[in-house]
C-alpha positions as CSV (number, residue, x, y, z in Angstrom):
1,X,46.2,-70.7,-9.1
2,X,43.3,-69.3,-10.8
3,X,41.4,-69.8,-7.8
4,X,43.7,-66.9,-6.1
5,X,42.5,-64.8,-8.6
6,X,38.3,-65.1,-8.7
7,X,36.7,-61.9,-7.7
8,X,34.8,-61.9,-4.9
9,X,30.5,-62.4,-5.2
10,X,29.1,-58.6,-5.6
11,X,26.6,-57.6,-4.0
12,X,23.2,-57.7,-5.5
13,X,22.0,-54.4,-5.9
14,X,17.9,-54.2,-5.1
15,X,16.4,-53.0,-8.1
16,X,14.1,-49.8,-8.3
17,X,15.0,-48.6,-4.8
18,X,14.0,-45.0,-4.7
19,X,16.8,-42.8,-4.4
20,X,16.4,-40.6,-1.1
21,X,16.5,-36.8,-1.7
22,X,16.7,-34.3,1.4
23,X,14.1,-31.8,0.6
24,X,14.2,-28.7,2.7
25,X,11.0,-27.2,4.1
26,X,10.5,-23.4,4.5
27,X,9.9,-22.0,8.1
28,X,6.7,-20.6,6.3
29,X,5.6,-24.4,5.8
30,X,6.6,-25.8,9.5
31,X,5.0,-23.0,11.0
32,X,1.3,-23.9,8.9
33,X,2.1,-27.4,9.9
34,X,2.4,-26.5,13.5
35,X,-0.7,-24.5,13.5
36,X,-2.8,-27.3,12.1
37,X,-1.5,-29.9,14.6
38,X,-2.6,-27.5,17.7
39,X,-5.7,-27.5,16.1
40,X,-6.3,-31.2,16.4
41,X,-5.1,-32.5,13.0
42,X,-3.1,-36.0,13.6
43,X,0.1,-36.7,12.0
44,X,-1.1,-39.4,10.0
45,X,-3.1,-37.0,8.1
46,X,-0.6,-34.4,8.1
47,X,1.9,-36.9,6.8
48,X,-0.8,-37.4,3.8
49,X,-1.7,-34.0,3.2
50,X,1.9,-32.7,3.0
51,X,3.4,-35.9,1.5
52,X,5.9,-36.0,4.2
53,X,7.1,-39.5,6.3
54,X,5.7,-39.2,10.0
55,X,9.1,-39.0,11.2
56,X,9.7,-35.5,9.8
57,X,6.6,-34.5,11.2
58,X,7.5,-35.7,14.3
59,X,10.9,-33.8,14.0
60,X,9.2,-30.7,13.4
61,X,7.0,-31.0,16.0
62,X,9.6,-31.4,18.2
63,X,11.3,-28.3,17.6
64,X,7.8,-26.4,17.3
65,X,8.9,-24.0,20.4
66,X,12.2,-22.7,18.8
67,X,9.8,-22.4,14.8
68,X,7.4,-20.9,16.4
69,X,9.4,-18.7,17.5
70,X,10.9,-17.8,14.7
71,X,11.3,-14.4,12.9
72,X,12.9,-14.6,10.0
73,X,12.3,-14.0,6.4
74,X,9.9,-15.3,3.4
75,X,11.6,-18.6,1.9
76,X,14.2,-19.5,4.8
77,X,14.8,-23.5,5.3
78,X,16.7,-23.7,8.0
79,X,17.2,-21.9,11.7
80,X,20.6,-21.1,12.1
81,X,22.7,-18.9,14.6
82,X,25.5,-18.2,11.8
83,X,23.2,-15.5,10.2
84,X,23.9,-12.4,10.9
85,X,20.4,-11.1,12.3
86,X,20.6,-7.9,10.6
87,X,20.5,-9.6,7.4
88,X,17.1,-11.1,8.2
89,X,15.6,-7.3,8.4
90,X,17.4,-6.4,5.2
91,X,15.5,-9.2,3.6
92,X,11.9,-8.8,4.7
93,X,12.1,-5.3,4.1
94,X,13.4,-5.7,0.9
95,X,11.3,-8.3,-0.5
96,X,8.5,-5.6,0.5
97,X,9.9,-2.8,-2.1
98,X,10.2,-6.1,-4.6
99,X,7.0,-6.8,-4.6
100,X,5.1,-3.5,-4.4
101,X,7.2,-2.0,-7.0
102,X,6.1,-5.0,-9.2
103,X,2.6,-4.8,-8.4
104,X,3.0,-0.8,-9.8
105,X,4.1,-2.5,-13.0
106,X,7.8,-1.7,-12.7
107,X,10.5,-4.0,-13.7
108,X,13.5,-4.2,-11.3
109,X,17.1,-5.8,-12.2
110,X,19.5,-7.6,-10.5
111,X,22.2,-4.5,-9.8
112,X,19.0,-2.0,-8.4
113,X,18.4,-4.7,-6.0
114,X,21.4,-5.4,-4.6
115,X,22.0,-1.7,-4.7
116,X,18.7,-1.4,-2.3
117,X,20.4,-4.4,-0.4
118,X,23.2,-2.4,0.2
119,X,21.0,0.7,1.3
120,X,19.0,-1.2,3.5
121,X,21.5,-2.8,5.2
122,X,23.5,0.2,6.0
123,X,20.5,2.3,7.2
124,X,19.9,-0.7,9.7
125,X,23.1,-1.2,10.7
126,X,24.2,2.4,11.2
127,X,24.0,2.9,15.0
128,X,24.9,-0.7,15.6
129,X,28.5,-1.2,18.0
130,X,30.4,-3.8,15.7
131,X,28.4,-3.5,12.3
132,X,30.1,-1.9,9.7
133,X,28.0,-0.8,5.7
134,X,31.1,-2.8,4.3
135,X,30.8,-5.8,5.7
136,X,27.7,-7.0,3.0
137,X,28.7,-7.0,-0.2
138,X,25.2,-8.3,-1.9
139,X,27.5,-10.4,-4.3
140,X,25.9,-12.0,-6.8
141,X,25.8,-15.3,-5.0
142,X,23.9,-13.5,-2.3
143,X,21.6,-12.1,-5.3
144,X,20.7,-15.8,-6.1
145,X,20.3,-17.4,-2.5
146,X,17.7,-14.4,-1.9
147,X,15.4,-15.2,-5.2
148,X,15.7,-18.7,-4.5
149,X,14.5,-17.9,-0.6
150,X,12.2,-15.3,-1.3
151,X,10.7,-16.7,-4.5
152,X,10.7,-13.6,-6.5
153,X,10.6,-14.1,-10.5
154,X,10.6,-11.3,-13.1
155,X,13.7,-9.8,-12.3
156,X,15.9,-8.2,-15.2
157,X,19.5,-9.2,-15.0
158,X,20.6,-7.1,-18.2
159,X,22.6,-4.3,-17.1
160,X,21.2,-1.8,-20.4
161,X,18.0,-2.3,-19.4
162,X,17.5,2.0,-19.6
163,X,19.1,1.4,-23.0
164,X,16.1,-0.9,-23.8
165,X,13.6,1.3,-22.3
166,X,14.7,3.8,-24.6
167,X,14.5,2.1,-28.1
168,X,11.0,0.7,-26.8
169,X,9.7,3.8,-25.8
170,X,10.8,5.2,-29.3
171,X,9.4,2.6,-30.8
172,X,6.2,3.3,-28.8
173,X,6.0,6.8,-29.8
174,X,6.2,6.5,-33.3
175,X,3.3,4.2,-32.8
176,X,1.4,6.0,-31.0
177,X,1.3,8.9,-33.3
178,X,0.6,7.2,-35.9
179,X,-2.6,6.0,-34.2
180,X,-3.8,9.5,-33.2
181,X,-3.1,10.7,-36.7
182,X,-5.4,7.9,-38.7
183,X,-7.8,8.1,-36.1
184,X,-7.9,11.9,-35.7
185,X,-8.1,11.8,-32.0
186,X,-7.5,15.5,-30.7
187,X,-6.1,16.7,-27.8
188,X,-9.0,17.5,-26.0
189,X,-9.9,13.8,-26.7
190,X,-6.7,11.7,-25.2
191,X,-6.4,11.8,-21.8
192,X,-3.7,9.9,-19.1
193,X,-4.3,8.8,-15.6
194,X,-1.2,7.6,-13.1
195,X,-1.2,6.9,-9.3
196,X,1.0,8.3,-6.8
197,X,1.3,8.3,-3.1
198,X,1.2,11.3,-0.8
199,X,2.3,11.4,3.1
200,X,-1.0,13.9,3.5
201,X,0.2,15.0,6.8
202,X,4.1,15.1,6.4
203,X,6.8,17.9,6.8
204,X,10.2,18.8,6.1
205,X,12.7,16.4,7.7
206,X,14.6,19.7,10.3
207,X,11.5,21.5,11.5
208,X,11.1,20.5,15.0
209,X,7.7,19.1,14.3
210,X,9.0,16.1,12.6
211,X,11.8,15.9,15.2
212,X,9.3,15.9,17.7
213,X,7.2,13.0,16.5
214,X,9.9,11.0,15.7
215,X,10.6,10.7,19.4
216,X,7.5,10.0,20.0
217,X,6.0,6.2,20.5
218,X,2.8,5.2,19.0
219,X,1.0,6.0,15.8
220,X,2.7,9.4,13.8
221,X,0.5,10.7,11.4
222,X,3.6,12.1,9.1
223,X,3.7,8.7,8.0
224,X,-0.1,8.6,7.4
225,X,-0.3,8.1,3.2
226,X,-2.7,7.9,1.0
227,X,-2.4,7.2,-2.8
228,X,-4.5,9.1,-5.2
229,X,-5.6,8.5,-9.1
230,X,-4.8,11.6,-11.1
231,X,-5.9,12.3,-15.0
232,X,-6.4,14.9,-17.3
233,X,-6.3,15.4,-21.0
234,X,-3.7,16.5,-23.5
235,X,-5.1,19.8,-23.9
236,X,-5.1,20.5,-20.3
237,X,-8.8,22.2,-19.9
238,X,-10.6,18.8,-18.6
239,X,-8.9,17.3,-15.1
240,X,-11.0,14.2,-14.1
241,X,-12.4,14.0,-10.2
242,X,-9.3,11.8,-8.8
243,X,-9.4,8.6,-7.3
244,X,-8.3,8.2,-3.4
245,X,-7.5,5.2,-1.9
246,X,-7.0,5.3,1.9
247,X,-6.4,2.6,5.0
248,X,-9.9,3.8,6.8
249,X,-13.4,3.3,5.1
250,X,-14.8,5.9,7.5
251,X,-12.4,8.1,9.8
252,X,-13.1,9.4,12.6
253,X,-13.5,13.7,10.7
254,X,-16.1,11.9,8.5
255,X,-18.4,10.5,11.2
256,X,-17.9,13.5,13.6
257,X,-18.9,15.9,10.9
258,X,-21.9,13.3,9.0
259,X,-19.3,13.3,5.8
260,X,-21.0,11.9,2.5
261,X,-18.7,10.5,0.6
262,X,-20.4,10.9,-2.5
263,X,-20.2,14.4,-2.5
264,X,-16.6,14.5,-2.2
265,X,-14.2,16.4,-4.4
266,X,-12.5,12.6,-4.8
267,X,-13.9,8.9,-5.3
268,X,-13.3,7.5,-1.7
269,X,-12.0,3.7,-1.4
270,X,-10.2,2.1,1.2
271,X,-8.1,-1.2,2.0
272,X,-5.8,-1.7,4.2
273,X,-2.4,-0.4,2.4
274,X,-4.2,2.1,0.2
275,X,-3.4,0.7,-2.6
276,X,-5.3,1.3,-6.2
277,X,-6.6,-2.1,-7.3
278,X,-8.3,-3.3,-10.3
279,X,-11.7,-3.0,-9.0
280,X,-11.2,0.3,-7.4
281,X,-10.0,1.8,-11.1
282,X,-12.6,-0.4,-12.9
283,X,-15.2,1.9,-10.3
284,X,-13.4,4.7,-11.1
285,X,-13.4,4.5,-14.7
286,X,-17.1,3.6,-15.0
287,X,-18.6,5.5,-12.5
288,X,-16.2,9.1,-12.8
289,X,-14.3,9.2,-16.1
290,X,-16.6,7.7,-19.0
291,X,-19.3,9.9,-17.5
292,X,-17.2,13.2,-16.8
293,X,-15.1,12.8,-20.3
294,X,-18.8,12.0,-22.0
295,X,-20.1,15.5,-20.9
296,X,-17.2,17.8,-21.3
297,X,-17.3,16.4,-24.9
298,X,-21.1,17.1,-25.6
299,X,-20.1,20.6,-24.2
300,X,-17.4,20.8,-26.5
301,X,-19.4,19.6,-29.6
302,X,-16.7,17.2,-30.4
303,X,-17.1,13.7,-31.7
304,X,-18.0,11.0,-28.5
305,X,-14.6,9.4,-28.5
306,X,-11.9,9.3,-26.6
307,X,-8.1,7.4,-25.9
308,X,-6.9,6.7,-22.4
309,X,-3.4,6.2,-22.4
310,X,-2.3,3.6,-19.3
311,X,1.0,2.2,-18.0
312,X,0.5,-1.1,-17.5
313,X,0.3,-1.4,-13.5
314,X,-1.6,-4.4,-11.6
315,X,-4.5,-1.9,-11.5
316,X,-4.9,-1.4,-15.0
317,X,-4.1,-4.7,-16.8
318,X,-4.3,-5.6,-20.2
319,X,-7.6,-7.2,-20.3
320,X,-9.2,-4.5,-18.3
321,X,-11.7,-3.1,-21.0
322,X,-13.6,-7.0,-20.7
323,X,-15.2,-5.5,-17.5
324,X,-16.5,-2.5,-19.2
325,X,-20.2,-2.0,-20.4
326,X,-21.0,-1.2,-24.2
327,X,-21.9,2.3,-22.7
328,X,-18.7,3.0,-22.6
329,X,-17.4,1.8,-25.6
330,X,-16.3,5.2,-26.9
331,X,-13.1,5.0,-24.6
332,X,-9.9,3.6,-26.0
333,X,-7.3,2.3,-24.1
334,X,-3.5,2.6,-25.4
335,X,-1.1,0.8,-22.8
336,X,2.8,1.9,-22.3
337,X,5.1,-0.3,-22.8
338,X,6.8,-1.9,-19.6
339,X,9.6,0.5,-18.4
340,X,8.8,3.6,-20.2
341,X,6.5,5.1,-17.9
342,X,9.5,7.9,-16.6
343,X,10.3,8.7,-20.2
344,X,6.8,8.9,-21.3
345,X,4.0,9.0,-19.1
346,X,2.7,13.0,-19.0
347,X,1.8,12.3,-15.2
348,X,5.4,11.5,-14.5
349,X,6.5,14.5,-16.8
350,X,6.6,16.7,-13.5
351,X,3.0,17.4,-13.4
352,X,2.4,15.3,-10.5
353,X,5.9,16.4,-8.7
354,X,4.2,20.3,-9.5
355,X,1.0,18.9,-8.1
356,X,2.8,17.8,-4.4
357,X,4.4,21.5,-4.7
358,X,1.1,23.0,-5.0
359,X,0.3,20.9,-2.6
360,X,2.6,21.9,0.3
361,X,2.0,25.1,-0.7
362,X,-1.7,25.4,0.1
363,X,-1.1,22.8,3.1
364,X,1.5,25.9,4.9
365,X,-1.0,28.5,3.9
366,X,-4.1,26.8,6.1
367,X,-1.0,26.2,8.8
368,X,0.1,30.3,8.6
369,X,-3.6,31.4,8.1
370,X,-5.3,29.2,11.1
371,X,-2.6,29.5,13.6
372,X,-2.7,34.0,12.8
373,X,-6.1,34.0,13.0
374,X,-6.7,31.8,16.4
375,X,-4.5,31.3,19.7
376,X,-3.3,28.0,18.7
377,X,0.2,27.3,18.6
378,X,1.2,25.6,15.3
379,X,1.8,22.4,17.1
380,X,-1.4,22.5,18.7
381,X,-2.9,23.1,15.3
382,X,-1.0,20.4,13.5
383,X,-1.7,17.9,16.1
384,X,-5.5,18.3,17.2
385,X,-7.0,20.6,14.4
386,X,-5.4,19.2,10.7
387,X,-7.5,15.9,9.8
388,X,-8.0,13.8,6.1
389,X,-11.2,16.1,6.0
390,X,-9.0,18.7,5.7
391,X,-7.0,17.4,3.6
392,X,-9.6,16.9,1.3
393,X,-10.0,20.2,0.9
394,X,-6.3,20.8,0.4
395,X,-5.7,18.3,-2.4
396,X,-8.8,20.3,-4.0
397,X,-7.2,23.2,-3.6
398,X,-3.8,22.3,-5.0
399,X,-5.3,20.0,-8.1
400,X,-7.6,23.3,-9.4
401,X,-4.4,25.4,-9.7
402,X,-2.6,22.8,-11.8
403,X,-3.0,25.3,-14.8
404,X,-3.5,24.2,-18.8
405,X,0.0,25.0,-19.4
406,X,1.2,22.5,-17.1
407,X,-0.3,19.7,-18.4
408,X,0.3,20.6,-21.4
409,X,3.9,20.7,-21.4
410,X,3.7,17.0,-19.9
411,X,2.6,15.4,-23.5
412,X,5.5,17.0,-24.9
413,X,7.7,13.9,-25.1
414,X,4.4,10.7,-25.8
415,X,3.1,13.5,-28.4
416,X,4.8,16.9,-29.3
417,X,2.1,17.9,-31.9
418,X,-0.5,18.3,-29.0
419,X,1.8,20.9,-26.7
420,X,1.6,23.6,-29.7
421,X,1.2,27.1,-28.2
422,X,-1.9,28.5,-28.6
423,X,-1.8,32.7,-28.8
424,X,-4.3,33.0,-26.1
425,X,-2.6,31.2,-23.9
426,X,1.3,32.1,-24.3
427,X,1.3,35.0,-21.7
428,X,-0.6,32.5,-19.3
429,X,1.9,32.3,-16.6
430,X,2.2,28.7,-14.6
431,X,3.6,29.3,-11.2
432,X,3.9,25.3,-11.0
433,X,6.7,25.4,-13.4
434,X,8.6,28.2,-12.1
435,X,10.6,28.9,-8.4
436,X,8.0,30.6,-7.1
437,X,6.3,28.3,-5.6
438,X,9.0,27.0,-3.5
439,X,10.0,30.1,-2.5
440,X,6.3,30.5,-1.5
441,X,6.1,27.5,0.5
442,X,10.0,28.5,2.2
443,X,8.4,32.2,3.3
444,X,5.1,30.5,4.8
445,X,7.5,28.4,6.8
446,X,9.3,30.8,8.0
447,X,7.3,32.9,9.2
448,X,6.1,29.9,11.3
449,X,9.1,29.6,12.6
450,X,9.9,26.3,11.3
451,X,13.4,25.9,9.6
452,X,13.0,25.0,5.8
453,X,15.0,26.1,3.0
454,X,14.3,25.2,-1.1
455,X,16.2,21.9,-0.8
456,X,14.2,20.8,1.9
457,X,11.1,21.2,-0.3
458,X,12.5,19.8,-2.8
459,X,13.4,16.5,-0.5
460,X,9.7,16.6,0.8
461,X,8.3,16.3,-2.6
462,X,11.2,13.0,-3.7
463,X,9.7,11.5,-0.5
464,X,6.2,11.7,-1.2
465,X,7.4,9.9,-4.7
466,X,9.3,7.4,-3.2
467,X,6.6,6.4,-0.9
468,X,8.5,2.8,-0.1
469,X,11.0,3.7,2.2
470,X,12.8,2.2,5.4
471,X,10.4,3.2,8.2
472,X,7.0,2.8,5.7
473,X,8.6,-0.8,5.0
474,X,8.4,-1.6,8.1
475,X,5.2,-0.3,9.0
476,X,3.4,-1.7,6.6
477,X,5.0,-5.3,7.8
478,X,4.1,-4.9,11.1
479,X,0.7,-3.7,9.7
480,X,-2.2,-5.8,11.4
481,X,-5.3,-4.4,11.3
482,X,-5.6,-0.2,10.8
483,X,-8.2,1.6,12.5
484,X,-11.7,1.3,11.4
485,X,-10.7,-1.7,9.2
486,X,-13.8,-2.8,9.0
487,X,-14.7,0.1,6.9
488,X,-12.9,-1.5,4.2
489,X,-15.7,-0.8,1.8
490,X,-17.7,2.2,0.7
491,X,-20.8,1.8,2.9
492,X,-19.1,-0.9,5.5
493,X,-20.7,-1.2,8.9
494,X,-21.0,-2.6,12.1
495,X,-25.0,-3.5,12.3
496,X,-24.7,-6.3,9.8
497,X,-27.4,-9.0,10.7
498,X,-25.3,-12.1,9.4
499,X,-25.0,-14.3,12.6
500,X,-22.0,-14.7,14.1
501,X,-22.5,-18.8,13.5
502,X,-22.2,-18.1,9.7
503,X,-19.3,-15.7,9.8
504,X,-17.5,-18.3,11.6
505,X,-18.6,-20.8,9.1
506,X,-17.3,-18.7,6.6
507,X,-13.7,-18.0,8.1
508,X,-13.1,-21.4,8.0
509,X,-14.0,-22.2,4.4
510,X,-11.5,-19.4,3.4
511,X,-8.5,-20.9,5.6
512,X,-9.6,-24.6,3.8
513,X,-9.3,-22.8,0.6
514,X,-6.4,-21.2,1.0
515,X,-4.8,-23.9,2.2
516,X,-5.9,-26.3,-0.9
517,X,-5.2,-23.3,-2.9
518,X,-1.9,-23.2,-1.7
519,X,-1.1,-26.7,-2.5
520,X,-2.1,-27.1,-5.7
521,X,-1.2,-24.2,-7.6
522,X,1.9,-23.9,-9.5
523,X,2.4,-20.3,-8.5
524,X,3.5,-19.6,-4.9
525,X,3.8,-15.4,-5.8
526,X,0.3,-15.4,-7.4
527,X,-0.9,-17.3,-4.8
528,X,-0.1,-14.9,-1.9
529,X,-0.5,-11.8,-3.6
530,X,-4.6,-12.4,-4.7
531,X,-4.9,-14.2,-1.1
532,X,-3.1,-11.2,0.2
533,X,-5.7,-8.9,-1.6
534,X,-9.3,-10.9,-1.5
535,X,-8.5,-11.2,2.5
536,X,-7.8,-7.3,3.1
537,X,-10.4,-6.4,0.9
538,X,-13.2,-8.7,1.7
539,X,-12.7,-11.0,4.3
540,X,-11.3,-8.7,7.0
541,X,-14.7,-7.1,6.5
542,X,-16.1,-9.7,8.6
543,X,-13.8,-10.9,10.7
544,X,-13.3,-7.0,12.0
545,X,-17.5,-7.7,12.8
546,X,-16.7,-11.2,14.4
547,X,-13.7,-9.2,16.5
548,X,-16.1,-6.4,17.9
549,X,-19.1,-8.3,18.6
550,X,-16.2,-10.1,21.0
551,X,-15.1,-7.2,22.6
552,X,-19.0,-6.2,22.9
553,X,-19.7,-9.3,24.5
554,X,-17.1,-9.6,27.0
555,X,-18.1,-5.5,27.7
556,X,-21.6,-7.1,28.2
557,X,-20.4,-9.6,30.6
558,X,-18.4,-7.2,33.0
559,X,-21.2,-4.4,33.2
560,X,-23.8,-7.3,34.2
561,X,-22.0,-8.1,36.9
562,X,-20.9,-4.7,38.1
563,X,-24.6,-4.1,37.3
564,X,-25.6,-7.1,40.2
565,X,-22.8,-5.5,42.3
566,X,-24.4,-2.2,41.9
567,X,-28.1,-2.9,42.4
568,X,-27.2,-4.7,45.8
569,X,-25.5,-2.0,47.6
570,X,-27.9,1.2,45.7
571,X,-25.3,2.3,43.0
572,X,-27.0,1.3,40.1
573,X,-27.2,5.4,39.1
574,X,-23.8,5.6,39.3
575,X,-23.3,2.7,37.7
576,X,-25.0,3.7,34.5
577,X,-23.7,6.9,34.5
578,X,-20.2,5.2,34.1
579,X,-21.6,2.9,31.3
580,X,-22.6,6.4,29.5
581,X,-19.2,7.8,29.6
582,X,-17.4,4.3,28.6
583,X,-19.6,4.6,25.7
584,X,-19.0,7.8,25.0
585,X,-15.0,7.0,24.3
586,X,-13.9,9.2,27.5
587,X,-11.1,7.9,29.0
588,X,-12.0,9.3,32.4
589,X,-14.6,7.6,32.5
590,X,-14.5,3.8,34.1
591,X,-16.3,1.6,35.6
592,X,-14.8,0.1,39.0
593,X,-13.1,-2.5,38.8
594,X,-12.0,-4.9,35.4
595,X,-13.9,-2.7,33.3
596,X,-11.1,-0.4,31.8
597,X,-9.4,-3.8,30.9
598,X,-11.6,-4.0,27.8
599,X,-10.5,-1.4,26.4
600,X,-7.2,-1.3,24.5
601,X,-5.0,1.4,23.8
602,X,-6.3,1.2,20.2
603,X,-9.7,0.9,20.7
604,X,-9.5,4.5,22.6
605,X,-10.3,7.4,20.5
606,X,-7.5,9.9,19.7
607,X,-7.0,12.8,17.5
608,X,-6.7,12.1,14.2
């Protein structure tokens, strides 16, 4: 009987058997697998490098065509047909405003993303048959997916986060005053700097200029921005040369006209998004604003220090002052706190909103006085005759008549003992703070015939502030490389002698490193962002060289041979009279035959 009841032998279990996990690859990752394969690495090594069996690589590589193919956003796993392909646009384009308003140094939380999701998704899916705003929620389960595929960090999930920005910013004051005090800074002494962007060439949404360009394909200049570095002191009497970043090292005005940029009315820099970076305001600082603020107080006869007061922005980071010589040791730097900067920064204290009304306003008065005094049309004029040189001259225009009182009244909340009225300058009037200039700008419109009314200034001036929207989302991610890239720096050329063996030599270090880079470091977000910036900043420098001296090459090749072509039937005048006018950027000029093939629609000079 008890043999009925023995339990059957169990199966021996084999000890330390590794468990098997499914780890999902991004996209991202199969596609920079992919790439390396075509380029002759073997799976073996693959399967080393990326710790992966050979039979997932071998998967992969099967499916290459359909990855390759694939358009879809930072952090997804998996290809699927279930997601619904507007959400894949809503995601790119939101992980864009993530990460640039994080690299101004703002904080964003949980409910102003989804909130943006929610925006986004409805602007995209307004005109579409069968797509309702409704039908995405951005639920908080959505909320999580997203940070886990996009691999965004920093985000602040308390709902009274303008509750803490408060108490912090009051703590801050308090502070801060008590600093000035013991130290007996005045305000001649403390100064504030803050970056903003501006669509230079940009007008109210309902004049028909805008509704014209919007129907229009190609490049439209009303999305053309630029981002500038504004500062001035307390007292209001000292307004530092600003800083201006733009996507072109050289434009097209400045070589026409033989521009030096040193003798502009602004530090000119350039990259690629026009962005202010840490090496641009470390330029600015040393080579503008210890040097300026160092002479107006020697005219002054006040003491030789000063206190910059900062928000905290990738461009001006904590540890900024290390880069600074003894020279300028006089300056102190006081930082914001994160997520005061709209209750305290002066700049943000409408001083740089009255600055983008002054703005407007002198930009209509060159429109109303150019097109009176000439027989162009104001769309003539606005397309073929307005330029970043004039621009320039604009912005100048528009920062002078920011008056004392202005800035002034911007310290009022960081430091309220500095904005005391002075007798001499209490009948000063500031047109900046009142109507009038609105009105202004409303009058000059319409007596050019363009339909504008207050609120439509009013809107302008919010869009130059909230530079990050749909359609500048989306051109900065289909962003390649702008014209006259290589310009990138202040005195970038094209007749650089390195030989084109070496700038090979160095392309392909920098892909190695990036690559090892990108293995090894715990960060995947720091990681993109200072590849992101070193390769716009430097190494497009050189590839932009590597690209022409292809395009001059293969022009090279083609007028050789009509050049053989020529010389045997007699033509060889003709010929070289075509060559001229290639040269020359006229686009009726052509040689016969493949010749107008080399040039691309964006090689072709066009009116800036």
């Amino acid at each position: 009987m008890d043999s009925l009841f023995k339990m059957p032998p169990q199966k021996t279990s084999v000890r330390n058997k590794p468990k098997r996990t499914n780890i999902m690859r991004t996209i991202e990752l199969k596609k920079e697998l992919i790439a390396k394969f075509e380029s002759g690495t073997r799976v073996s090594d693959l399967a080393t490098q990326y710790n992966m069996a050979k039979s997932t690589i071998s998967t992969i590589l099967k499916k290459k065509e359909a990855i390759k193919a694939a358009d879809v956003a930072k952090g997804v796993k998996t290809l699927t047909s279930r997601r619904h392909y507007p959400m894949e646009d809503v995601e790119k384009l939101l992980l864009q405003w993530v990460t640039e308003r994080q690299a101004r140094g703002e904080k964003v939380s949980e409910p102003i993303i989804c909130e943006r999701a929610r925006q986004l998704y409805s602007d995209l899916t307004r005109d579409s048959p069968g797509d309702s705003p409704d039908d995405f929620k951005a639920s908080r389960g959505w909320f999580e997916n997203f940070k886990k595929r996009s691999g965004i960090r920093y985000v602040v999930r308390k709902k009274d986060t303008l509750r803490a920005d408060k108490e912090g910013a009051k703590k801050f004051v308090e502070g801060f005053q008590a600093f000035v005090r013991s130290e007996g800074f005045l305000p001649q002494q403390v100064f504030n700097c803050d970056e903003t962007g501006l669509f230079w060439k940009k007008m109210p949404k309902r004049t028909y200029l805008t509704r014209e360009e919007k129907s229009l394909p190609g490049h439209k200049p009303m999305k053309d921005r630029l981002t500038l570095l504004l500062c001035a002191n307390a007292s209001g009497d000292c307004k530092v040369k600003p800083l201006l970043v733009y996507h072109s090292g050289t434009p097209r005005a400045f070589k026409k006209n033989n521009v030096q940029k040193s003798k502009l009315s602004v530090m000119w820099r350039s990259n690629p998004k026009a962005l202010v970076t840490r090496q641009f305001f470390t330029e600015w600082f040393q080579e503008v604003f210890a040097p300026s603020v160092a002479e107006y107080l020697t005219e002054k006869n006040l003491p030789l220090k000063a206190l910059l007061v900062l928000d905290a922005s990738l461009a001006q980071p904590t540890g900024l002052g290390e880069d600074w010589s003894s020279d300028h040791d006089f300056v102190a730097v006081r930082f914001l706190p994160p997520n005061t900067s709209p209750l305290l920064q002066p700049m943000d204290q409408q001083l740089i909103s009255n600055f983008k009304k002054l703005y407007t306003k002198a930009l209509f008065q060159r429109c109303f006085e150019v097109t009176m005094e000439t027989n162009l049309t104001l769309r003539e004029f606005w397309k073929d005759h307005f330029n970043i040189l004039h621009c320039l001259t604009v912005l100048e225009k528009a920062w002078q008549q920011v008056t004392k009182r202005t800035v002034q009244s911007s310290w009022r909340k960081l430091w309220p003992a500095s904005t005391m009225p002075r007798f001499f300058e209490a009948f000063e009037p500031d047109p900046a703070l009142e109507t009038d200039v609105v009105d202004e700008i409303v009058s000059l419109g319409k007596f050019m015939g363009l339909e504008v009314d207050s609120d439509d200034v009013e809107e302008l001036v919010e869009e130059h502030t909230l530079v990050l929207s749909n359609d500048h989302l989306q051109d900065i991610q289909q962003q390649d490389i702008p014209e006259d890239a290589s310009s990138s720096g202040e005195d970038a050329g094209w007749n650089d002698n390195i030989p084109t063996a070496e700038i090979k030599e160095l392309l392909g270090y920098w892909a190695k490193t990036q690559s090892l880079v990108a293995k090894w470091h715990p960060s995947v977000t720091v990681v993109k962002k200072n590849i992101n910036l070193f390769d716009g900043n430097v190494v497009e420098h050189f590839r932009a060289i590597l690209k022409s001296r292809k395009r001059q090459a293969a022009l090279d090749s083609i007028c050789s041979k009509e050049e053989a072509n020529c010389e045997s039937s007699g033509n060889s005048g003709e010929l070289q009279a075509s060559i001229s006018g290639v040269k020359r950027g006229r686009k009726d000029c052509t040689l016969e035959g493949n010749l107008g093939q080399v040039f691309t629609e964006e090689d072709t000079p066009s009116a800036e």
